[in-house]
TIZAGU-830195 format. One record per residue: residue in three letters; y, z, x of N, C-alpha, C in turn; chain; residue number from 0. Coordinates in steps of 0.1 Angstrom, whole numbers, plus 2048, in hexadecimal, padded with zeros to 3 digits. Layout:
N
SITE/Ala/Y/Z/X/Y/Z/X/Y/Z/X/A/NUM
...
# end
This chain:
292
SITE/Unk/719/761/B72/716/753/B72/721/74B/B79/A/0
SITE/Unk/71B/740/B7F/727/734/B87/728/729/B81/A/1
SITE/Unk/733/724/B7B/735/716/B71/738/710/B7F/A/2
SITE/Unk/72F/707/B81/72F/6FE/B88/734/6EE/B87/A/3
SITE/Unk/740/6E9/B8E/740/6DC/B8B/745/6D5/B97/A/4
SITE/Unk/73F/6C6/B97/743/6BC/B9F/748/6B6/B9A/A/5
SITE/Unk/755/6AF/BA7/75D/6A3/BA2/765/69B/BA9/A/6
SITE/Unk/766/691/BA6/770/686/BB1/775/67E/BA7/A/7
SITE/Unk/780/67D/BAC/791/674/BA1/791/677/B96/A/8
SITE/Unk/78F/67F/B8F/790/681/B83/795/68F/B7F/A/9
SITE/Unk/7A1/68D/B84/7AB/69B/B7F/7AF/69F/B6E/A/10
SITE/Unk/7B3/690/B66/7B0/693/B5E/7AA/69A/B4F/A/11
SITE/Unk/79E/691/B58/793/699/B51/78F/6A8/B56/A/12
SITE/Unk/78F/6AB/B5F/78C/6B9/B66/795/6BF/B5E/A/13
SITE/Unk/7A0/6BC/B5D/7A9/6C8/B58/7A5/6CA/B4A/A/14
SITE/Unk/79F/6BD/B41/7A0/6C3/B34/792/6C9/B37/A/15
SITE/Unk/789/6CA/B42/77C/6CF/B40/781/6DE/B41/A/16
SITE/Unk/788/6DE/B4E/78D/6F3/B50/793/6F4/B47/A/17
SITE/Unk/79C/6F0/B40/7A3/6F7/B36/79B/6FB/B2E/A/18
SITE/Unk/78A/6F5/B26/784/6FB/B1E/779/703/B27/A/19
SITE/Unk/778/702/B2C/76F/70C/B34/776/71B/B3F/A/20
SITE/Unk/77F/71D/B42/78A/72A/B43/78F/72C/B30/A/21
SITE/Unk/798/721/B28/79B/729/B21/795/726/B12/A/22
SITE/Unk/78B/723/B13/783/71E/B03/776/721/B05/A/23
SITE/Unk/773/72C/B0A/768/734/B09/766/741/B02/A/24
SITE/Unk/75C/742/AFB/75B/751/AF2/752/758/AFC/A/25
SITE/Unk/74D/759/B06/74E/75F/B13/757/764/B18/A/26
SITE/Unk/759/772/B1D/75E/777/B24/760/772/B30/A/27
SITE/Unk/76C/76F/B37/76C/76A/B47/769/772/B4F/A/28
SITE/Unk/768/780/B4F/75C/78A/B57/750/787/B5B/A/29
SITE/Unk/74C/77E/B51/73D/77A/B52/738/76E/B5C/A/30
SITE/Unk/747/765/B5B/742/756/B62/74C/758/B6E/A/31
SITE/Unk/74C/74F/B79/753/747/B81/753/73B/B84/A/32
SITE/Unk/75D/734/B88/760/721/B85/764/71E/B96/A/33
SITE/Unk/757/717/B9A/757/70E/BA4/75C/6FF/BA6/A/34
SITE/Unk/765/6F9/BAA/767/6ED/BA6/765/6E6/BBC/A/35
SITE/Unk/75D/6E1/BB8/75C/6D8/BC7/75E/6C7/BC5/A/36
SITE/Unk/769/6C4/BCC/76A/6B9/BCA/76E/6AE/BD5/A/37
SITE/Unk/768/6A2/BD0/760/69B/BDB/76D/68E/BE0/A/38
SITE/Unk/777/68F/BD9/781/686/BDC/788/685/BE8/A/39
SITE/Unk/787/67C/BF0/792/681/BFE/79F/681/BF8/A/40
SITE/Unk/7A5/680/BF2/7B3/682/BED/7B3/692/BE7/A/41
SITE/Unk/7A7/698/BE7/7A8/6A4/BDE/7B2/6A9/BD4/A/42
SITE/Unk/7AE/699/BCC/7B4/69E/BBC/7B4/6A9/BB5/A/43
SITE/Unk/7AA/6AF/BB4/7A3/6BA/BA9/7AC/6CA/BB1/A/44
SITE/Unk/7B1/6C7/BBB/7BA/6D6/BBE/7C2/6DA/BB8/A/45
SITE/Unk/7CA/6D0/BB5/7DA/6D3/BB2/7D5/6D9/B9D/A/46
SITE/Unk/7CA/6D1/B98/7C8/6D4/B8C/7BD/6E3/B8D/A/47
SITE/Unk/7B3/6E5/B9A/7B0/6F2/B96/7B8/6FD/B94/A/48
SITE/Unk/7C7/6F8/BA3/7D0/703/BA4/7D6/70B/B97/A/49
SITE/Unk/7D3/702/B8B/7DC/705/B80/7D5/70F/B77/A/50
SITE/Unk/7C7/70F/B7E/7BC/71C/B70/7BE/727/B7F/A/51
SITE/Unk/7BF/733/B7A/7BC/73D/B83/7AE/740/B7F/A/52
SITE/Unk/7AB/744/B8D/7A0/747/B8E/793/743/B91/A/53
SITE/Unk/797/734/B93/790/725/B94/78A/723/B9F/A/54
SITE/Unk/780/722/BA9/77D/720/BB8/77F/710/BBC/A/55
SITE/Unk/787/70C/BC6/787/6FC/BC7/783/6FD/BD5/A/56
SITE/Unk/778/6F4/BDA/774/6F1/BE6/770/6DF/BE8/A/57
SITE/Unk/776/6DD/BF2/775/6D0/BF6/763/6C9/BF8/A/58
SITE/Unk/765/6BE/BF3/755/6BB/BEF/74F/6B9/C00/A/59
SITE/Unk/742/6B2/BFE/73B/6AD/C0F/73C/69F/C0D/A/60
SITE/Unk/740/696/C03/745/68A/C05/736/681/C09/A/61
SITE/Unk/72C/685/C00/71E/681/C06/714/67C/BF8/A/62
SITE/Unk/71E/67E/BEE/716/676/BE2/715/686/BD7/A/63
SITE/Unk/710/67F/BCC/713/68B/BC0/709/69C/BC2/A/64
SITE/Unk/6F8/698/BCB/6F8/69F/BCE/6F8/6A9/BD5/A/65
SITE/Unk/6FC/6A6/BE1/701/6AC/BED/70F/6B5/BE8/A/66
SITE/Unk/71A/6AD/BDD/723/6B4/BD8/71F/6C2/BCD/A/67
SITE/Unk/711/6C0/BC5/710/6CB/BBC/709/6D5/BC8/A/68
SITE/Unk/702/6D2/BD0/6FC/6DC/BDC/709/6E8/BE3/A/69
SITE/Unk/713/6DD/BE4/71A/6E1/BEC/726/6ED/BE2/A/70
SITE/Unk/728/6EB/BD4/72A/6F5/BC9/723/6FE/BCB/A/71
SITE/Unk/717/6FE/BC7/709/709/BCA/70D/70F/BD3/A/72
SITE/Unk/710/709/BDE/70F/712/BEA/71A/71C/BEA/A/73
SITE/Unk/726/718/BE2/739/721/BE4/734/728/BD7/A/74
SITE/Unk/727/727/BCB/729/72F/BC1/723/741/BC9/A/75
SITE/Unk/724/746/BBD/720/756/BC1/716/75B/BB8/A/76
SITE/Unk/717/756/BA7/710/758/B9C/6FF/75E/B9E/A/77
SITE/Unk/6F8/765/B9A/6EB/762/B95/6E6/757/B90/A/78
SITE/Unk/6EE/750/B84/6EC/749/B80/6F4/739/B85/A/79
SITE/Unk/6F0/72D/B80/6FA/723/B86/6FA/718/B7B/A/80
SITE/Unk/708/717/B77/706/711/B6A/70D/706/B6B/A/81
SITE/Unk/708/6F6/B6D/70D/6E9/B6C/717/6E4/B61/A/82
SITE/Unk/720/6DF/B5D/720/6D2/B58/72D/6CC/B5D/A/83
SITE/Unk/72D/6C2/B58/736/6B3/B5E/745/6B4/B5D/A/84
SITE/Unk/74F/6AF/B60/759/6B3/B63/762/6AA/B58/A/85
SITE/Unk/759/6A1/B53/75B/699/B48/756/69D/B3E/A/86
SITE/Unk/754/6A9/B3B/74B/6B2/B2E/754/6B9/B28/A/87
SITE/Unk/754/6BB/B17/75C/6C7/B16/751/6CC/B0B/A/88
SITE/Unk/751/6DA/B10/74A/6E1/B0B/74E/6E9/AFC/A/89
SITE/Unk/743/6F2/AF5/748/6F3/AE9/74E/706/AED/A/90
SITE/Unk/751/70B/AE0/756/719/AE8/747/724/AEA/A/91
SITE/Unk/73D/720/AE3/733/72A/AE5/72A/725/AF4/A/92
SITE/Unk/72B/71C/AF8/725/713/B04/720/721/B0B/A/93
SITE/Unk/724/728/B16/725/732/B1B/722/73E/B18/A/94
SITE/Unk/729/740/B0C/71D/74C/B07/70F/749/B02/A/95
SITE/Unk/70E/73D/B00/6FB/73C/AFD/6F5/73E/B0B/A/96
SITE/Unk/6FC/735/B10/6F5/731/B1D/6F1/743/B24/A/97
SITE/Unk/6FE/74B/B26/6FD/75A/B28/6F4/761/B22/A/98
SITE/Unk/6F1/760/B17/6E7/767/B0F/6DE/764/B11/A/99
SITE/Unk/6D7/758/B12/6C7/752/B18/6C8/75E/B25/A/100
SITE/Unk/6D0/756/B2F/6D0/758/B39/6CE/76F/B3E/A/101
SITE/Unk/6D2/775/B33/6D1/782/B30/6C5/785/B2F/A/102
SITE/Unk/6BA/77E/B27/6B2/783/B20/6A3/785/B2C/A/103
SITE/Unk/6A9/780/B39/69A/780/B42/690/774/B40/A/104
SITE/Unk/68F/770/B37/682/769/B36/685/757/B3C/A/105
SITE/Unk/690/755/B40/693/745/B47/699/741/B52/A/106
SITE/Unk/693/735/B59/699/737/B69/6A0/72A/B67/A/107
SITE/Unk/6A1/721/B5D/6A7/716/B57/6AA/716/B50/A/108
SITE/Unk/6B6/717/B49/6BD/711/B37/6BF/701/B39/A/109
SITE/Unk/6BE/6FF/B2A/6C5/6ED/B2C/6CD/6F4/B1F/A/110
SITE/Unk/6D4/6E9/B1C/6DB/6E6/B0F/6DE/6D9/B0B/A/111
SITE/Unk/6E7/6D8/B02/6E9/6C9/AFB/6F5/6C3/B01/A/112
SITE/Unk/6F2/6B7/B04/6FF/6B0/B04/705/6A8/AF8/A/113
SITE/Unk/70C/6A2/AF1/70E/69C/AEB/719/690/AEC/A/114
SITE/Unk/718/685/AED/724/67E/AED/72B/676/AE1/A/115
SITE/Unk/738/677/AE7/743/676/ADA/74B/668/ADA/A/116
SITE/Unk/74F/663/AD1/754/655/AD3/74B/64B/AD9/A/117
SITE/Unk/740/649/AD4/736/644/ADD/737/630/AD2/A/118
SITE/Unk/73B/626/AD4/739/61B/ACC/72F/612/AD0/A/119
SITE/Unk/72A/609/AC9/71D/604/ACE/71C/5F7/AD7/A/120
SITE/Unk/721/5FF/AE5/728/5F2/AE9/721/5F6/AFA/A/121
SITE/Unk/71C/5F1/B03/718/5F2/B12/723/5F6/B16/A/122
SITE/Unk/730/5F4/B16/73A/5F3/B22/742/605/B1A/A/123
SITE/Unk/737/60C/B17/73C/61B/B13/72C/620/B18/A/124
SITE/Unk/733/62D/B1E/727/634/B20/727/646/B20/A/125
SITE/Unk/71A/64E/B1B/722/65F/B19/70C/65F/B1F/A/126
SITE/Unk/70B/669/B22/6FB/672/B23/6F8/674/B15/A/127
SITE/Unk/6F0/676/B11/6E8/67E/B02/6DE/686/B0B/A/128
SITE/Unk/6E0/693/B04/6D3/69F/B07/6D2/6A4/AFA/A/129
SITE/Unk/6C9/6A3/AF2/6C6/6AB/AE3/6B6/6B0/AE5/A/130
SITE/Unk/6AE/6AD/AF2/6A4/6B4/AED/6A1/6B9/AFE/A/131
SITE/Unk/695/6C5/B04/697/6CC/B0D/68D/6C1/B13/A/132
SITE/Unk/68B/6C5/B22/683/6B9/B2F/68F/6B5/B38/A/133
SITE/Unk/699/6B0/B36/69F/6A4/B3C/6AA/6AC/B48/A/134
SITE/Unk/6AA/6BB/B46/6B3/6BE/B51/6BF/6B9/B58/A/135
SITE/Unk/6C4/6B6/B4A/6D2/6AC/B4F/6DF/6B8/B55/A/136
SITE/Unk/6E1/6B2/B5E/6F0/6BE/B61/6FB/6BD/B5C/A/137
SITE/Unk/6FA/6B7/B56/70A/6B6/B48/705/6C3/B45/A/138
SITE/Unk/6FF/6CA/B40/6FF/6D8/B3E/6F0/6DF/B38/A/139
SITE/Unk/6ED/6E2/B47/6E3/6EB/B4E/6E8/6F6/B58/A/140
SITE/Unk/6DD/700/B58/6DC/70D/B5E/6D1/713/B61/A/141
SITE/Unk/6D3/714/B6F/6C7/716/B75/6CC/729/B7F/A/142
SITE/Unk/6C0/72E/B7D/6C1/738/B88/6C3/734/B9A/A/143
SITE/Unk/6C7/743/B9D/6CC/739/BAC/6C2/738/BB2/A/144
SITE/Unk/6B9/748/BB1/6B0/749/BBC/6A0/73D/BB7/A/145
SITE/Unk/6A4/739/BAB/698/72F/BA8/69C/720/BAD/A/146
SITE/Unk/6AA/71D/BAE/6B1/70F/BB4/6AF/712/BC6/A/147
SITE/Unk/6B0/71C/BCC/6AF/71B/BD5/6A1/718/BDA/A/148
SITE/Unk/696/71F/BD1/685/71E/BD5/67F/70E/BD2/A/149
SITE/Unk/68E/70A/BC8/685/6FB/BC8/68C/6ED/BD1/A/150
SITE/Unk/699/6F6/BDC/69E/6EF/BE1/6AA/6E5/BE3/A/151
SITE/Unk/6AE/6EC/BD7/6BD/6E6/BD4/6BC/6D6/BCF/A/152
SITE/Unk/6C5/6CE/BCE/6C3/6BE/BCB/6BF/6B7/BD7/A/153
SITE/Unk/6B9/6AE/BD4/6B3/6A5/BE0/6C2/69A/BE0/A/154
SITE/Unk/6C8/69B/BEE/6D3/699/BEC/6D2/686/BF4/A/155
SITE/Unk/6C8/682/BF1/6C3/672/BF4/6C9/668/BE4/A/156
SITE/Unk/6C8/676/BDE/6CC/670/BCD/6DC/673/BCD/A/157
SITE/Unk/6E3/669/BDA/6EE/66A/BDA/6F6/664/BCC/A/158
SITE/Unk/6F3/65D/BC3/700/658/BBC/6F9/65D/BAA/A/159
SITE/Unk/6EA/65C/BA8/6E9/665/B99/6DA/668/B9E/A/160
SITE/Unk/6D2/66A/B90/6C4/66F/B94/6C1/67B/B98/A/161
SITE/Unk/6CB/685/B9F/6C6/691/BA8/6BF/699/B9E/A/162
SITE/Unk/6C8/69C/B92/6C5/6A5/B86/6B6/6A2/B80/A/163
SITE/Unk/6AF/691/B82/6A7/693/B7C/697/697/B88/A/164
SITE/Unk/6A0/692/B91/694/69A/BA0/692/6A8/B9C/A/165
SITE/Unk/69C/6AF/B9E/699/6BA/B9A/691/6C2/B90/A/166
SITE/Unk/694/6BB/B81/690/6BC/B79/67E/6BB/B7B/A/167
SITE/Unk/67D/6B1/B82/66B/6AC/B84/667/6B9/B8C/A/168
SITE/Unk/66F/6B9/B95/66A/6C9/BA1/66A/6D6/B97/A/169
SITE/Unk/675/6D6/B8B/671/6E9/B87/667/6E5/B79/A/170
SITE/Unk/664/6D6/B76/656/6D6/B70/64B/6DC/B79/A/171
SITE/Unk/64A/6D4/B80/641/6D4/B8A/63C/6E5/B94/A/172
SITE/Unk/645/6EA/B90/648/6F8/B94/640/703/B8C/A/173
SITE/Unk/640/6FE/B7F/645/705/B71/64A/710/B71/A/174
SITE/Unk/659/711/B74/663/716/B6C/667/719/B5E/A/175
SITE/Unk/664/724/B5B/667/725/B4F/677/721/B4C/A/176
SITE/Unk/677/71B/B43/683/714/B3C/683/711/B2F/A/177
SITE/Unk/68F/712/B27/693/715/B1B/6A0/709/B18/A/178
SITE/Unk/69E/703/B0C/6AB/6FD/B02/6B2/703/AFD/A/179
SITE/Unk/6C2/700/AFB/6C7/707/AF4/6D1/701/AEA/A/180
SITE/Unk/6C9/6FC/ADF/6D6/6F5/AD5/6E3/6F5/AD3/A/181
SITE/Unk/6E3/706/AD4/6F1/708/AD0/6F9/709/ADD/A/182
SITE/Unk/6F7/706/AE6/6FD/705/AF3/704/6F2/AF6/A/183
SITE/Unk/70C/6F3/AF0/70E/6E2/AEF/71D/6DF/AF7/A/184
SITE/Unk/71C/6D5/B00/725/6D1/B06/72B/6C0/AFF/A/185
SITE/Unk/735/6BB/AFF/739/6AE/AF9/73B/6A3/B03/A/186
SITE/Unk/738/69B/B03/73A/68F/B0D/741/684/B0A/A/187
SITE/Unk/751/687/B08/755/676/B03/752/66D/B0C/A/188
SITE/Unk/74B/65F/B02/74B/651/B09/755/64E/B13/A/189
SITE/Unk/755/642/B23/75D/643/B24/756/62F/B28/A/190
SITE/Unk/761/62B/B27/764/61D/B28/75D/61A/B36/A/191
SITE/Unk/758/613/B3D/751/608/B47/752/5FE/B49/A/192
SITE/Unk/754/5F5/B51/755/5E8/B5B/744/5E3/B58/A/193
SITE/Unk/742/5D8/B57/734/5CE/B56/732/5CE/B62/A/194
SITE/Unk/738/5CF/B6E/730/5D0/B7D/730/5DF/B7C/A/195
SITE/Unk/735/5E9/B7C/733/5F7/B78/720/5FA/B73/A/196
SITE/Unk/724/5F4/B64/717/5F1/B60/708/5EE/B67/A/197
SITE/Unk/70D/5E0/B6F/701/5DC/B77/6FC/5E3/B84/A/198
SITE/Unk/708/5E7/B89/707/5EC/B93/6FC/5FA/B93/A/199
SITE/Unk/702/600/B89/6FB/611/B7F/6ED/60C/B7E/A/200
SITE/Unk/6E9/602/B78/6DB/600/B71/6D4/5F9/B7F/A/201
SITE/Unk/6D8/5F6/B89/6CF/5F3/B95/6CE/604/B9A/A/202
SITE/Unk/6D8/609/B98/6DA/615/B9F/6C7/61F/B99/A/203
SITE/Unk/6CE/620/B8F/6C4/62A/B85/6BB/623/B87/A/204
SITE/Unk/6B1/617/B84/6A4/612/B87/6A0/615/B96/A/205
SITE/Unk/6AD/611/BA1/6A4/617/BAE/6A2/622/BAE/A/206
SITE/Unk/6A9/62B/BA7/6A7/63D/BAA/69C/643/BA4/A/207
SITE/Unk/69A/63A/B95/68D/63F/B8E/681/63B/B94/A/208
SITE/Unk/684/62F/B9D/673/62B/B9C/674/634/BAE/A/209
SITE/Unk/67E/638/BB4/67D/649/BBF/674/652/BBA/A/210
SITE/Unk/67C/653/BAD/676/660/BA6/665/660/BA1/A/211
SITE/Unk/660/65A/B9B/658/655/B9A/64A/651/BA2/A/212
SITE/Unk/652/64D/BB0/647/64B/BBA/651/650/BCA/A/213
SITE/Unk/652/660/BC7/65A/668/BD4/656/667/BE2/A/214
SITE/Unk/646/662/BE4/643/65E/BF5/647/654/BF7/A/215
SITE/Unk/64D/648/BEE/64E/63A/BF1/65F/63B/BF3/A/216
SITE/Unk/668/640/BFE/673/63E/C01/675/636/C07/A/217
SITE/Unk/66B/62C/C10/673/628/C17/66F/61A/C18/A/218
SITE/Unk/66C/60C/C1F/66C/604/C1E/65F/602/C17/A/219
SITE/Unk/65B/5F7/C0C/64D/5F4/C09/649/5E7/C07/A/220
SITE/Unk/640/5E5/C03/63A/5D6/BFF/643/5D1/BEE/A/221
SITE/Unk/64C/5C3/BF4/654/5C0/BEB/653/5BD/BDB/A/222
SITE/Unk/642/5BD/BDF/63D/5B5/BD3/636/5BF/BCC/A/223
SITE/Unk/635/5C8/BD0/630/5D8/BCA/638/5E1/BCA/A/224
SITE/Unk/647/5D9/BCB/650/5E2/BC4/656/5DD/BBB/A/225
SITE/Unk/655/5CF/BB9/658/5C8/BB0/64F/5CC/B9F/A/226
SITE/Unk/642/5C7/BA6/63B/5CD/B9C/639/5DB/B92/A/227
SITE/Unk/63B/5E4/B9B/63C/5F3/B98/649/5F2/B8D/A/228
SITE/Unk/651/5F0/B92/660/5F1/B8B/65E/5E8/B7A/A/229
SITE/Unk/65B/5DD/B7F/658/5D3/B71/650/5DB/B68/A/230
SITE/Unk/648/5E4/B6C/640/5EA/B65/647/5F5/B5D/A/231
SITE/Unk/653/5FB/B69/656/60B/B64/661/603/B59/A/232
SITE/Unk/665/5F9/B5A/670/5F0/B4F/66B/5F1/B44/A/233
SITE/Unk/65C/5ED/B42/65C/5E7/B3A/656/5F2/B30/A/234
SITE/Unk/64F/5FC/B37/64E/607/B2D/65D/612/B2B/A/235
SITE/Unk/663/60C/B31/673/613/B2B/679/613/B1F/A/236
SITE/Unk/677/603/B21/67E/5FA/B16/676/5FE/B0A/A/237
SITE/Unk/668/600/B0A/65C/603/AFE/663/612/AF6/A/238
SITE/Unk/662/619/B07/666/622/B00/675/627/AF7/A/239
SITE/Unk/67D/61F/AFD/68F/620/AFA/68B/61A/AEA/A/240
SITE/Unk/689/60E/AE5/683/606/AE0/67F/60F/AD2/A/241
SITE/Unk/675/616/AD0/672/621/ACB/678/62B/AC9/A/242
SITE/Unk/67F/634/AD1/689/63C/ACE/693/636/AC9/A/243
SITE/Unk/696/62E/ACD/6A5/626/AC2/6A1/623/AB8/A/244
SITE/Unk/693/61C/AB3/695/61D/AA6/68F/629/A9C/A/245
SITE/Unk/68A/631/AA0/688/63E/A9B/690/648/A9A/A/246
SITE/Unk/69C/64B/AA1/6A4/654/AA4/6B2/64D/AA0/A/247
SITE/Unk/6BB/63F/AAB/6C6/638/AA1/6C6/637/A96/A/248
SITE/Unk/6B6/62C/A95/6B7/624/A88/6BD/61A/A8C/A/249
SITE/Unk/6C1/614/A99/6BF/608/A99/6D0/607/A99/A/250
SITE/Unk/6D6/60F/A97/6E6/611/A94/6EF/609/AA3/A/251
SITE/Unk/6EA/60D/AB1/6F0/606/ABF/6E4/5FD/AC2/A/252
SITE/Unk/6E0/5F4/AB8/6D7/5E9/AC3/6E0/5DF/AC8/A/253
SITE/Unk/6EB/5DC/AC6/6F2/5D7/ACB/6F3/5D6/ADF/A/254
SITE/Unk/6F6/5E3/AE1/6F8/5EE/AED/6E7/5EA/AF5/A/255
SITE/Unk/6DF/5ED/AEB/6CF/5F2/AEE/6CB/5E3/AF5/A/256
SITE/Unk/6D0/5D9/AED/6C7/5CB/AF0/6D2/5C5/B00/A/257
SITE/Unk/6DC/5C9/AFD/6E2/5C5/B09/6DC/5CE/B14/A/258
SITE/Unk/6DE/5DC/B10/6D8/5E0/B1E/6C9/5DF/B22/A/259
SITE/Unk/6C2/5DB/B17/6B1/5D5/B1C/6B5/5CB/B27/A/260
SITE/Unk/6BC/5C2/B21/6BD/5B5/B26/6C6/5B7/B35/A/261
SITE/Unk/6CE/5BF/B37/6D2/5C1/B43/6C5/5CB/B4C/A/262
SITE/Unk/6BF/5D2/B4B/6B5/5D7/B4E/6B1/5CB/B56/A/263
SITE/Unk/6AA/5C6/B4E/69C/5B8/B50/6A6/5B3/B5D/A/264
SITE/Unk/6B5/5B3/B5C/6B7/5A9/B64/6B5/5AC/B73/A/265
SITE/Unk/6BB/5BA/B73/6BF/5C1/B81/6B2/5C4/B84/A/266
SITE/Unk/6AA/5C7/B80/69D/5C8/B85/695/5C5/B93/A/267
SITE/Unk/699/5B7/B94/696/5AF/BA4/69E/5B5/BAC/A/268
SITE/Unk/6A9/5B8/BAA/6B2/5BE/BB5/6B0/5CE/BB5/A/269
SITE/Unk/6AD/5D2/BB0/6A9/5E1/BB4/69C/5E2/BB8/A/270
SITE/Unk/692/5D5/BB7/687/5D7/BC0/68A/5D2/BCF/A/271
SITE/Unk/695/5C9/BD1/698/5C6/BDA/69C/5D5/BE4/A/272
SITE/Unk/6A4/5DC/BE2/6AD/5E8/BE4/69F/5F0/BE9/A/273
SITE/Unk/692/5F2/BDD/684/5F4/BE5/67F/5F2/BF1/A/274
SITE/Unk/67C/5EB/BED/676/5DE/BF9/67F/5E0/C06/A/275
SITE/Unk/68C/5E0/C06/68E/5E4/C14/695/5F1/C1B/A/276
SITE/Unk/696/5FB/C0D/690/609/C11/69F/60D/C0F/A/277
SITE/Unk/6A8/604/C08/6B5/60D/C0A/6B8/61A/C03/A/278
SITE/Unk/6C5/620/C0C/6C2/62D/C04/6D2/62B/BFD/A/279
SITE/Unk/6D6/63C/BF8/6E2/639/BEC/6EF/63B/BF6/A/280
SITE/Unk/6F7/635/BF1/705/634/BF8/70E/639/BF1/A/281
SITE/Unk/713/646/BED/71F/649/BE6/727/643/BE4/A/282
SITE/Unk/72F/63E/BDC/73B/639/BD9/745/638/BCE/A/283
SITE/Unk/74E/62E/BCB/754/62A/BBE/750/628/BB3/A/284
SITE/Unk/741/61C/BBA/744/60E/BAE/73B/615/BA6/A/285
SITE/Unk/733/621/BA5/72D/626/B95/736/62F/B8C/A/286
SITE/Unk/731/635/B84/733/640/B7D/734/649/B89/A/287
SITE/Unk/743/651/B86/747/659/B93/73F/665/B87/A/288
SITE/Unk/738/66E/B91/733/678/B90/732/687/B98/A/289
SITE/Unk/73A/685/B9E/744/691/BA4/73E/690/BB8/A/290
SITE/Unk/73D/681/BB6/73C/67E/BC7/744/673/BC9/A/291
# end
């Protein structure tokens, strides 16, 4: 297998991520190898891979988060190719589940759990949740190579988030057999965010979803039929988020929940705007750095 990760400025965190992934695994290191491609022109993440032996560091393509996990994919060697985030720390069995699935023949996909830690009920904090299988998040997923290559790697248009769940729609759409794996759990501490951070993310994720959602419509459309479309995919969001929060919290972050409806609703016109005249994604700073 190839532990796969992307990353840009965040030495840090990378380091506490290799340290538990080289030395906090009940996996044998015979079994894995650690790709780290990263996307920083300063290429931070060297001087911190230099310090795990055995660690692969290659310079990213500087073309958005996509294009950066493609371009890992491409320096790995594995059968298998196993994601997660460079801000994850995994548990010590992570890798041997994932190994054992991955042994048994019958999956060309694992997922597993994410979980996030220090999480308060507040917008300006943010971590992923995966507890149940579908969502193909790459915080920690594993896919075969020769079935990632038949579905084409990431569509690398989903330069800044989104790619993971493109993909995810294609090895539905495929059907790929694919498996959950509870006890395969990675940790996600919260990490603090900027309110333009925020707004900037939630225009971001609505233009990419209503991509995903309607994939022949890339390019310029009728303003008012993308306005509409979107109001619609909002509003059954919110129904749905709405329902899961109070069946599953209990209602415990409506705090968080009502503010981010309410920022939703807002950004809305501006990511139909971004529709409407067909723009595409521009890697950069001002989101959640995600290893581009």
């Amino acid at each position: 297998m190839s532990v796969c990760i992307v990353t840009r400025g965040r030495p840090a965190l990378l380091r506490e991520c290799l340290e538990i992934v080289i030395n906090g695994q009940s996996l044998s290191r015979e079994h894995y190898d650690v790709i780290v491609s990263d996307d920083d022109p300063e290429h931070s993440a060297k001087k911190v891979v230099e310090e795990f032996a055995g660690v692969t560091w290659v310079s990213g393509p500087a073309r958005g988060v996509a294009a950066n996990r493609n371009k890992v994919v491409g320096q790995s060697r594995g059968e298998w190719i196993v994601f997660v985030d460079d801000d994850e720390l995994p548990e010590p069995n992570w890798l041997a589940e994932v190994h054992k699935a991955a042994l048994s023949g019958q999956w060309d996909v694992i997922e597993g759990v994410v979980q996030p830690t220090d999480y308060p009920d507040s917008i300006f904090w943010y971590a992923p949740t995966v507890e149940s299988p579908g969502l193909f998040c790459t915080a920690n997923l594993a896919i075969r190579r020769d079935t990632f290559v038949a579905l084409g790697g990431f569509d690398e248009q989903f330069a800044i988030s989104h790619e993971d769940m493109d993909l995810g729609r294609r090895i539905r759409n495929a059907g790929v057999p694919t498996t959950f794996l509870p006890k395969a759990v990675v940790k996600h501490p919260a990490r603090r965010q900027k309110l333009k951070t925020i707004f900037t993310r939630t225009v971001q994720q609505q233009y990419q979803t209503y991509r995903l959602l309607h994939p022949t419509s890339r390019g310029a459309m009728s303003g008012i039929g993308a306005a509409v479309r979107l109001s619609q995919w909002t509003m059954v969001y919110l129904f749905r988020c709405t329902r899961i929060n109070a069946a599953v919290a209990g209602w415990q972050k409506w705090r968080s929940f009502c503010l981010e409806s309410g920022i939703r609703v807002l950004c809305a016109p501006i990511a139909a705007m971004r529709i409407w005249h067909g723009e595409r994604d521009v890697p950069g700073n001002e989101t959640e750095n995600r290893g581009s």
